[in-house]
N, C-alpha and C positions, 0 to 999 in steps of 0.2 A: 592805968586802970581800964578795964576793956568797957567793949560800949556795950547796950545792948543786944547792938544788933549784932553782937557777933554770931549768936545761937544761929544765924541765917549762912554764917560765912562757911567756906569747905579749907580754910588754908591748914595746911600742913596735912590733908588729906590724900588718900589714892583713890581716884574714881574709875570704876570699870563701864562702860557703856556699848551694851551688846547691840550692835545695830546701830553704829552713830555714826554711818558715813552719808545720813540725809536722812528727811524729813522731822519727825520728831526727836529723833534720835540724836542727828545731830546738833538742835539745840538745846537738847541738854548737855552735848559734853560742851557747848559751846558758853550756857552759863554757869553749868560747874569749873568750869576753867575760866569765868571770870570771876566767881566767887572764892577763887583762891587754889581749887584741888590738881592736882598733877592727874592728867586724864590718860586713860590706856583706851581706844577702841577694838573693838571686835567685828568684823563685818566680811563680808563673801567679798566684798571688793575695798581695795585699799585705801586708806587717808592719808591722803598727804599736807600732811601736819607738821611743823617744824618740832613742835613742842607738846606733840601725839604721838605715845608708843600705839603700832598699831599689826595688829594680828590677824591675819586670816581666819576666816572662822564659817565654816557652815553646818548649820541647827540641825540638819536634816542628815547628818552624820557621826555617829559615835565618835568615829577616831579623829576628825576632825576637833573635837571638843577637848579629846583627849587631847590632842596635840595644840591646842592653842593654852589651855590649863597648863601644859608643859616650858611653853614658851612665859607664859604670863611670871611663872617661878617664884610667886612671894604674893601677901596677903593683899588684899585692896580694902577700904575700910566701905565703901560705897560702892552696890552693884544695881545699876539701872537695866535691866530685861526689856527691851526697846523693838529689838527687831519683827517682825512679822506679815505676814503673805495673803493674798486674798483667795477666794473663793476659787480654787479649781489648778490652783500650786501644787504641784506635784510634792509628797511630803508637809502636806498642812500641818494636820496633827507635830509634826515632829519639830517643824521651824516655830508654829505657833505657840506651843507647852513643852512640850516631852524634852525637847534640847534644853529650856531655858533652864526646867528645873533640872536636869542633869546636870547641866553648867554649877548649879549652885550647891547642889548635892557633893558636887568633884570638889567647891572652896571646902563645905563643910566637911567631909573627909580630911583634908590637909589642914584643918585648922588654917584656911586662908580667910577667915569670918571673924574677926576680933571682938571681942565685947565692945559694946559704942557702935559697931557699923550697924546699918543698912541696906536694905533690898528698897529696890520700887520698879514697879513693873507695870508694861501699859497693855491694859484689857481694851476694854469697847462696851457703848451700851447692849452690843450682842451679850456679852459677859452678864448682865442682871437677868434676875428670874432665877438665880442657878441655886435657889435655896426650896424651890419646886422639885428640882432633878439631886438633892442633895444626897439621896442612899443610891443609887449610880454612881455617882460622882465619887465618894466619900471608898465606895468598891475601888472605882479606878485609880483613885491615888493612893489608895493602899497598895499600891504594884509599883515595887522600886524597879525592876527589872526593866530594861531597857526595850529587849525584846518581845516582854509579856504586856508592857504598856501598848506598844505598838499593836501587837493581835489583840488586845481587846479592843481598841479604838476603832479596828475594822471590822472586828466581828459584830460589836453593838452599830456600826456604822454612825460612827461617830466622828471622821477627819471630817469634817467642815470646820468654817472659822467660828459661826457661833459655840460648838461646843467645846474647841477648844479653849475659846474667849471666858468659855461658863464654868469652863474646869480651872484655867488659871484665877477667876474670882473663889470658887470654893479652897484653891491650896494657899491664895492670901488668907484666908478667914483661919482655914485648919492651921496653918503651920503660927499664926500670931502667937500664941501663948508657950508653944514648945520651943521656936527661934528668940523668945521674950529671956525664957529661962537661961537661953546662953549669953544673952545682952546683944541679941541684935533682933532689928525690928520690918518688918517687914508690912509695904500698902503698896496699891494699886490706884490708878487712875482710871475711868473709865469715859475718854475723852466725846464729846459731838466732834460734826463734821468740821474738820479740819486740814487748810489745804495743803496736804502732802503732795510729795508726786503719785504714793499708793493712791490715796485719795481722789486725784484729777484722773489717775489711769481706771480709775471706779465711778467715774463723778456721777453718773447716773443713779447708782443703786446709794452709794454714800455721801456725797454733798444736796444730792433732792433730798435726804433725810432732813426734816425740821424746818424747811425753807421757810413753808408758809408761816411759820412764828419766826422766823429772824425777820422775815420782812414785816410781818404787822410792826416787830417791838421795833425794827431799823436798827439791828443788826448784820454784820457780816460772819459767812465762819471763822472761825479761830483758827491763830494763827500758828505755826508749831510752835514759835518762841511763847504765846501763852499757854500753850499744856505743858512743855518743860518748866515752866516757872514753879505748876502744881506740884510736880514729881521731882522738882528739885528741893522744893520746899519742903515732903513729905521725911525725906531721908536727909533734912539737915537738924541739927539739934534743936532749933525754933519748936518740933516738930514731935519730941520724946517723949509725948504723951499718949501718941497716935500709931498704933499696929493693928494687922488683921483686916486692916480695913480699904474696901474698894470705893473711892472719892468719884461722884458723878463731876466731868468739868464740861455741863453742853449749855451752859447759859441759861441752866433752870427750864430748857426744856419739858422734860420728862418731868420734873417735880410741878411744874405747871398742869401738867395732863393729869396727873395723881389729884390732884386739888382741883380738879375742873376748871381751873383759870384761864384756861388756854382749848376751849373741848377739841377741839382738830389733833390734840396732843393725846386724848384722853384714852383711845383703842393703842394705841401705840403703848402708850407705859403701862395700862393693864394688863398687855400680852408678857412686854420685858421684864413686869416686876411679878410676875405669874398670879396676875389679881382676877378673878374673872364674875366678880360682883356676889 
């Protein structure tokens, strides 16, 4: 007789995790693969993993995707969208959105998306507000084209990381009820400061983010192994209630600021959540 908690477990799963040879990334494939699931990575540099199929793969390149989709050769029940670059990455736009969702567009083509699977994918508090910019937004994801996505991102001047971050929270939201109807479900996290190595090579602009409320509450930032737990948990069965939906995990930061609980927080989540009194 199975326990409850199995709904939490990934056994007899295939887990894909774009971007899982560090930081966040890699601990999710690190507790999807103790949660039971046979883990594939995808990432610009390799894992050496005994018991990790692992793929080359970089976002910022059509055929590159093409060819790692080629290699992958059979369906994965679970796809984690992990990877991403900061501010002044040559190919933002494409490493940050454009690639992930072609990644996922190339399963769903191949019928590599089974009914029961999963997406989960990591945004940013930059990612909120994106329901302000939502008829932009809602323009550029209607452009499957690979190359047409691309010139419009420059012609609105749009490759930075916020707006990429705000376009993948609107294609969580859009695509919930269309990827719903084939039995796969799809959320986003949109983690606080957390220490990656992205995050220490940023530390200035993203770990001073929120300081002054971890310190009053006596907090530290998060650690990747807690934002993986979020986005492991989102795309496991626990969890089959919950699509379309982008999860804030910054320690009630921002929702502090929205409720005046915290006012040092309170200019900050008015801009993010595009409130402006």
């Amino acid at each position: 007789m199975g326990s409850a908690f199995d709904a939490f477990r990934y056994d007899g799963l295939r887990a894909l995790v774009v971007g899982g040879a560090s930081g966040m990334g890699a601990a999710v494939a690190n507790l999807a693969a103790d949660a039971g699931a046979k883990v594939t990575v995808m990432d610009i540099v390799p894992v050496d993993h005994p018991d990790r199929q692992s793929i080359r793969l970089n976002l910022s390149e059509r055929s590159s995707i093409d060819e790692a989709l080629e290699e992958l050769g059979s369906p994965v029940d679970v796809v984690f969208s992990c990877a991403g670059v900061a501010d002044g990455t040559p190919g933002i736009e494409r490493i940050n959105f454009i690639g992930h969702r072609y990644l996922i567009d190339g399963l769903l083509e191949r019928e590599w998306l089974p009914r029961g699977s999963a997406i989960g994918m990591i945004s940013s508090a930059a990612g909120l507000g994106w329901e302000a910019e939502l008829e932009p937004l809602l323009e550029f994801l209607a452009i499957s084209d690979w190359d047409d996505s691309v010139a419009w991102v420059v012609e609105h001047g749009k490759a930075d990381y916020l707006s990429m971050k705000r376009a993948m929270c609107a294609y969580v939201a859009a695509q919930g009820a269309p990827l719903l109807a084939r039995g796969i479900r799809i959320n986003a996290v949109c983690p606080g400061p957390t220490l990656t190595p992205l995050a220490q090579a940023n530390a200035e602009m993203w770990l001073d983010f929120g300081s002054d409320y971890r310190e009053e509450i006596g907090i530290s930032a998060s650690s990747p192994e807690e934002q993986a737990a979020v986005l492991v948990f989102l795309c496991s069965r626990a969890a089959a209630a919950v699509t379309g939906q982008t999860v804030v995990s910054d320690s009630g930061y921002l929702a502090s600021g929205l409720a005046h609980s915290f006012e040092p927080a309170t200019p900050v989540a008015e801009f993010l959540y595009g409130r402006f009194g």
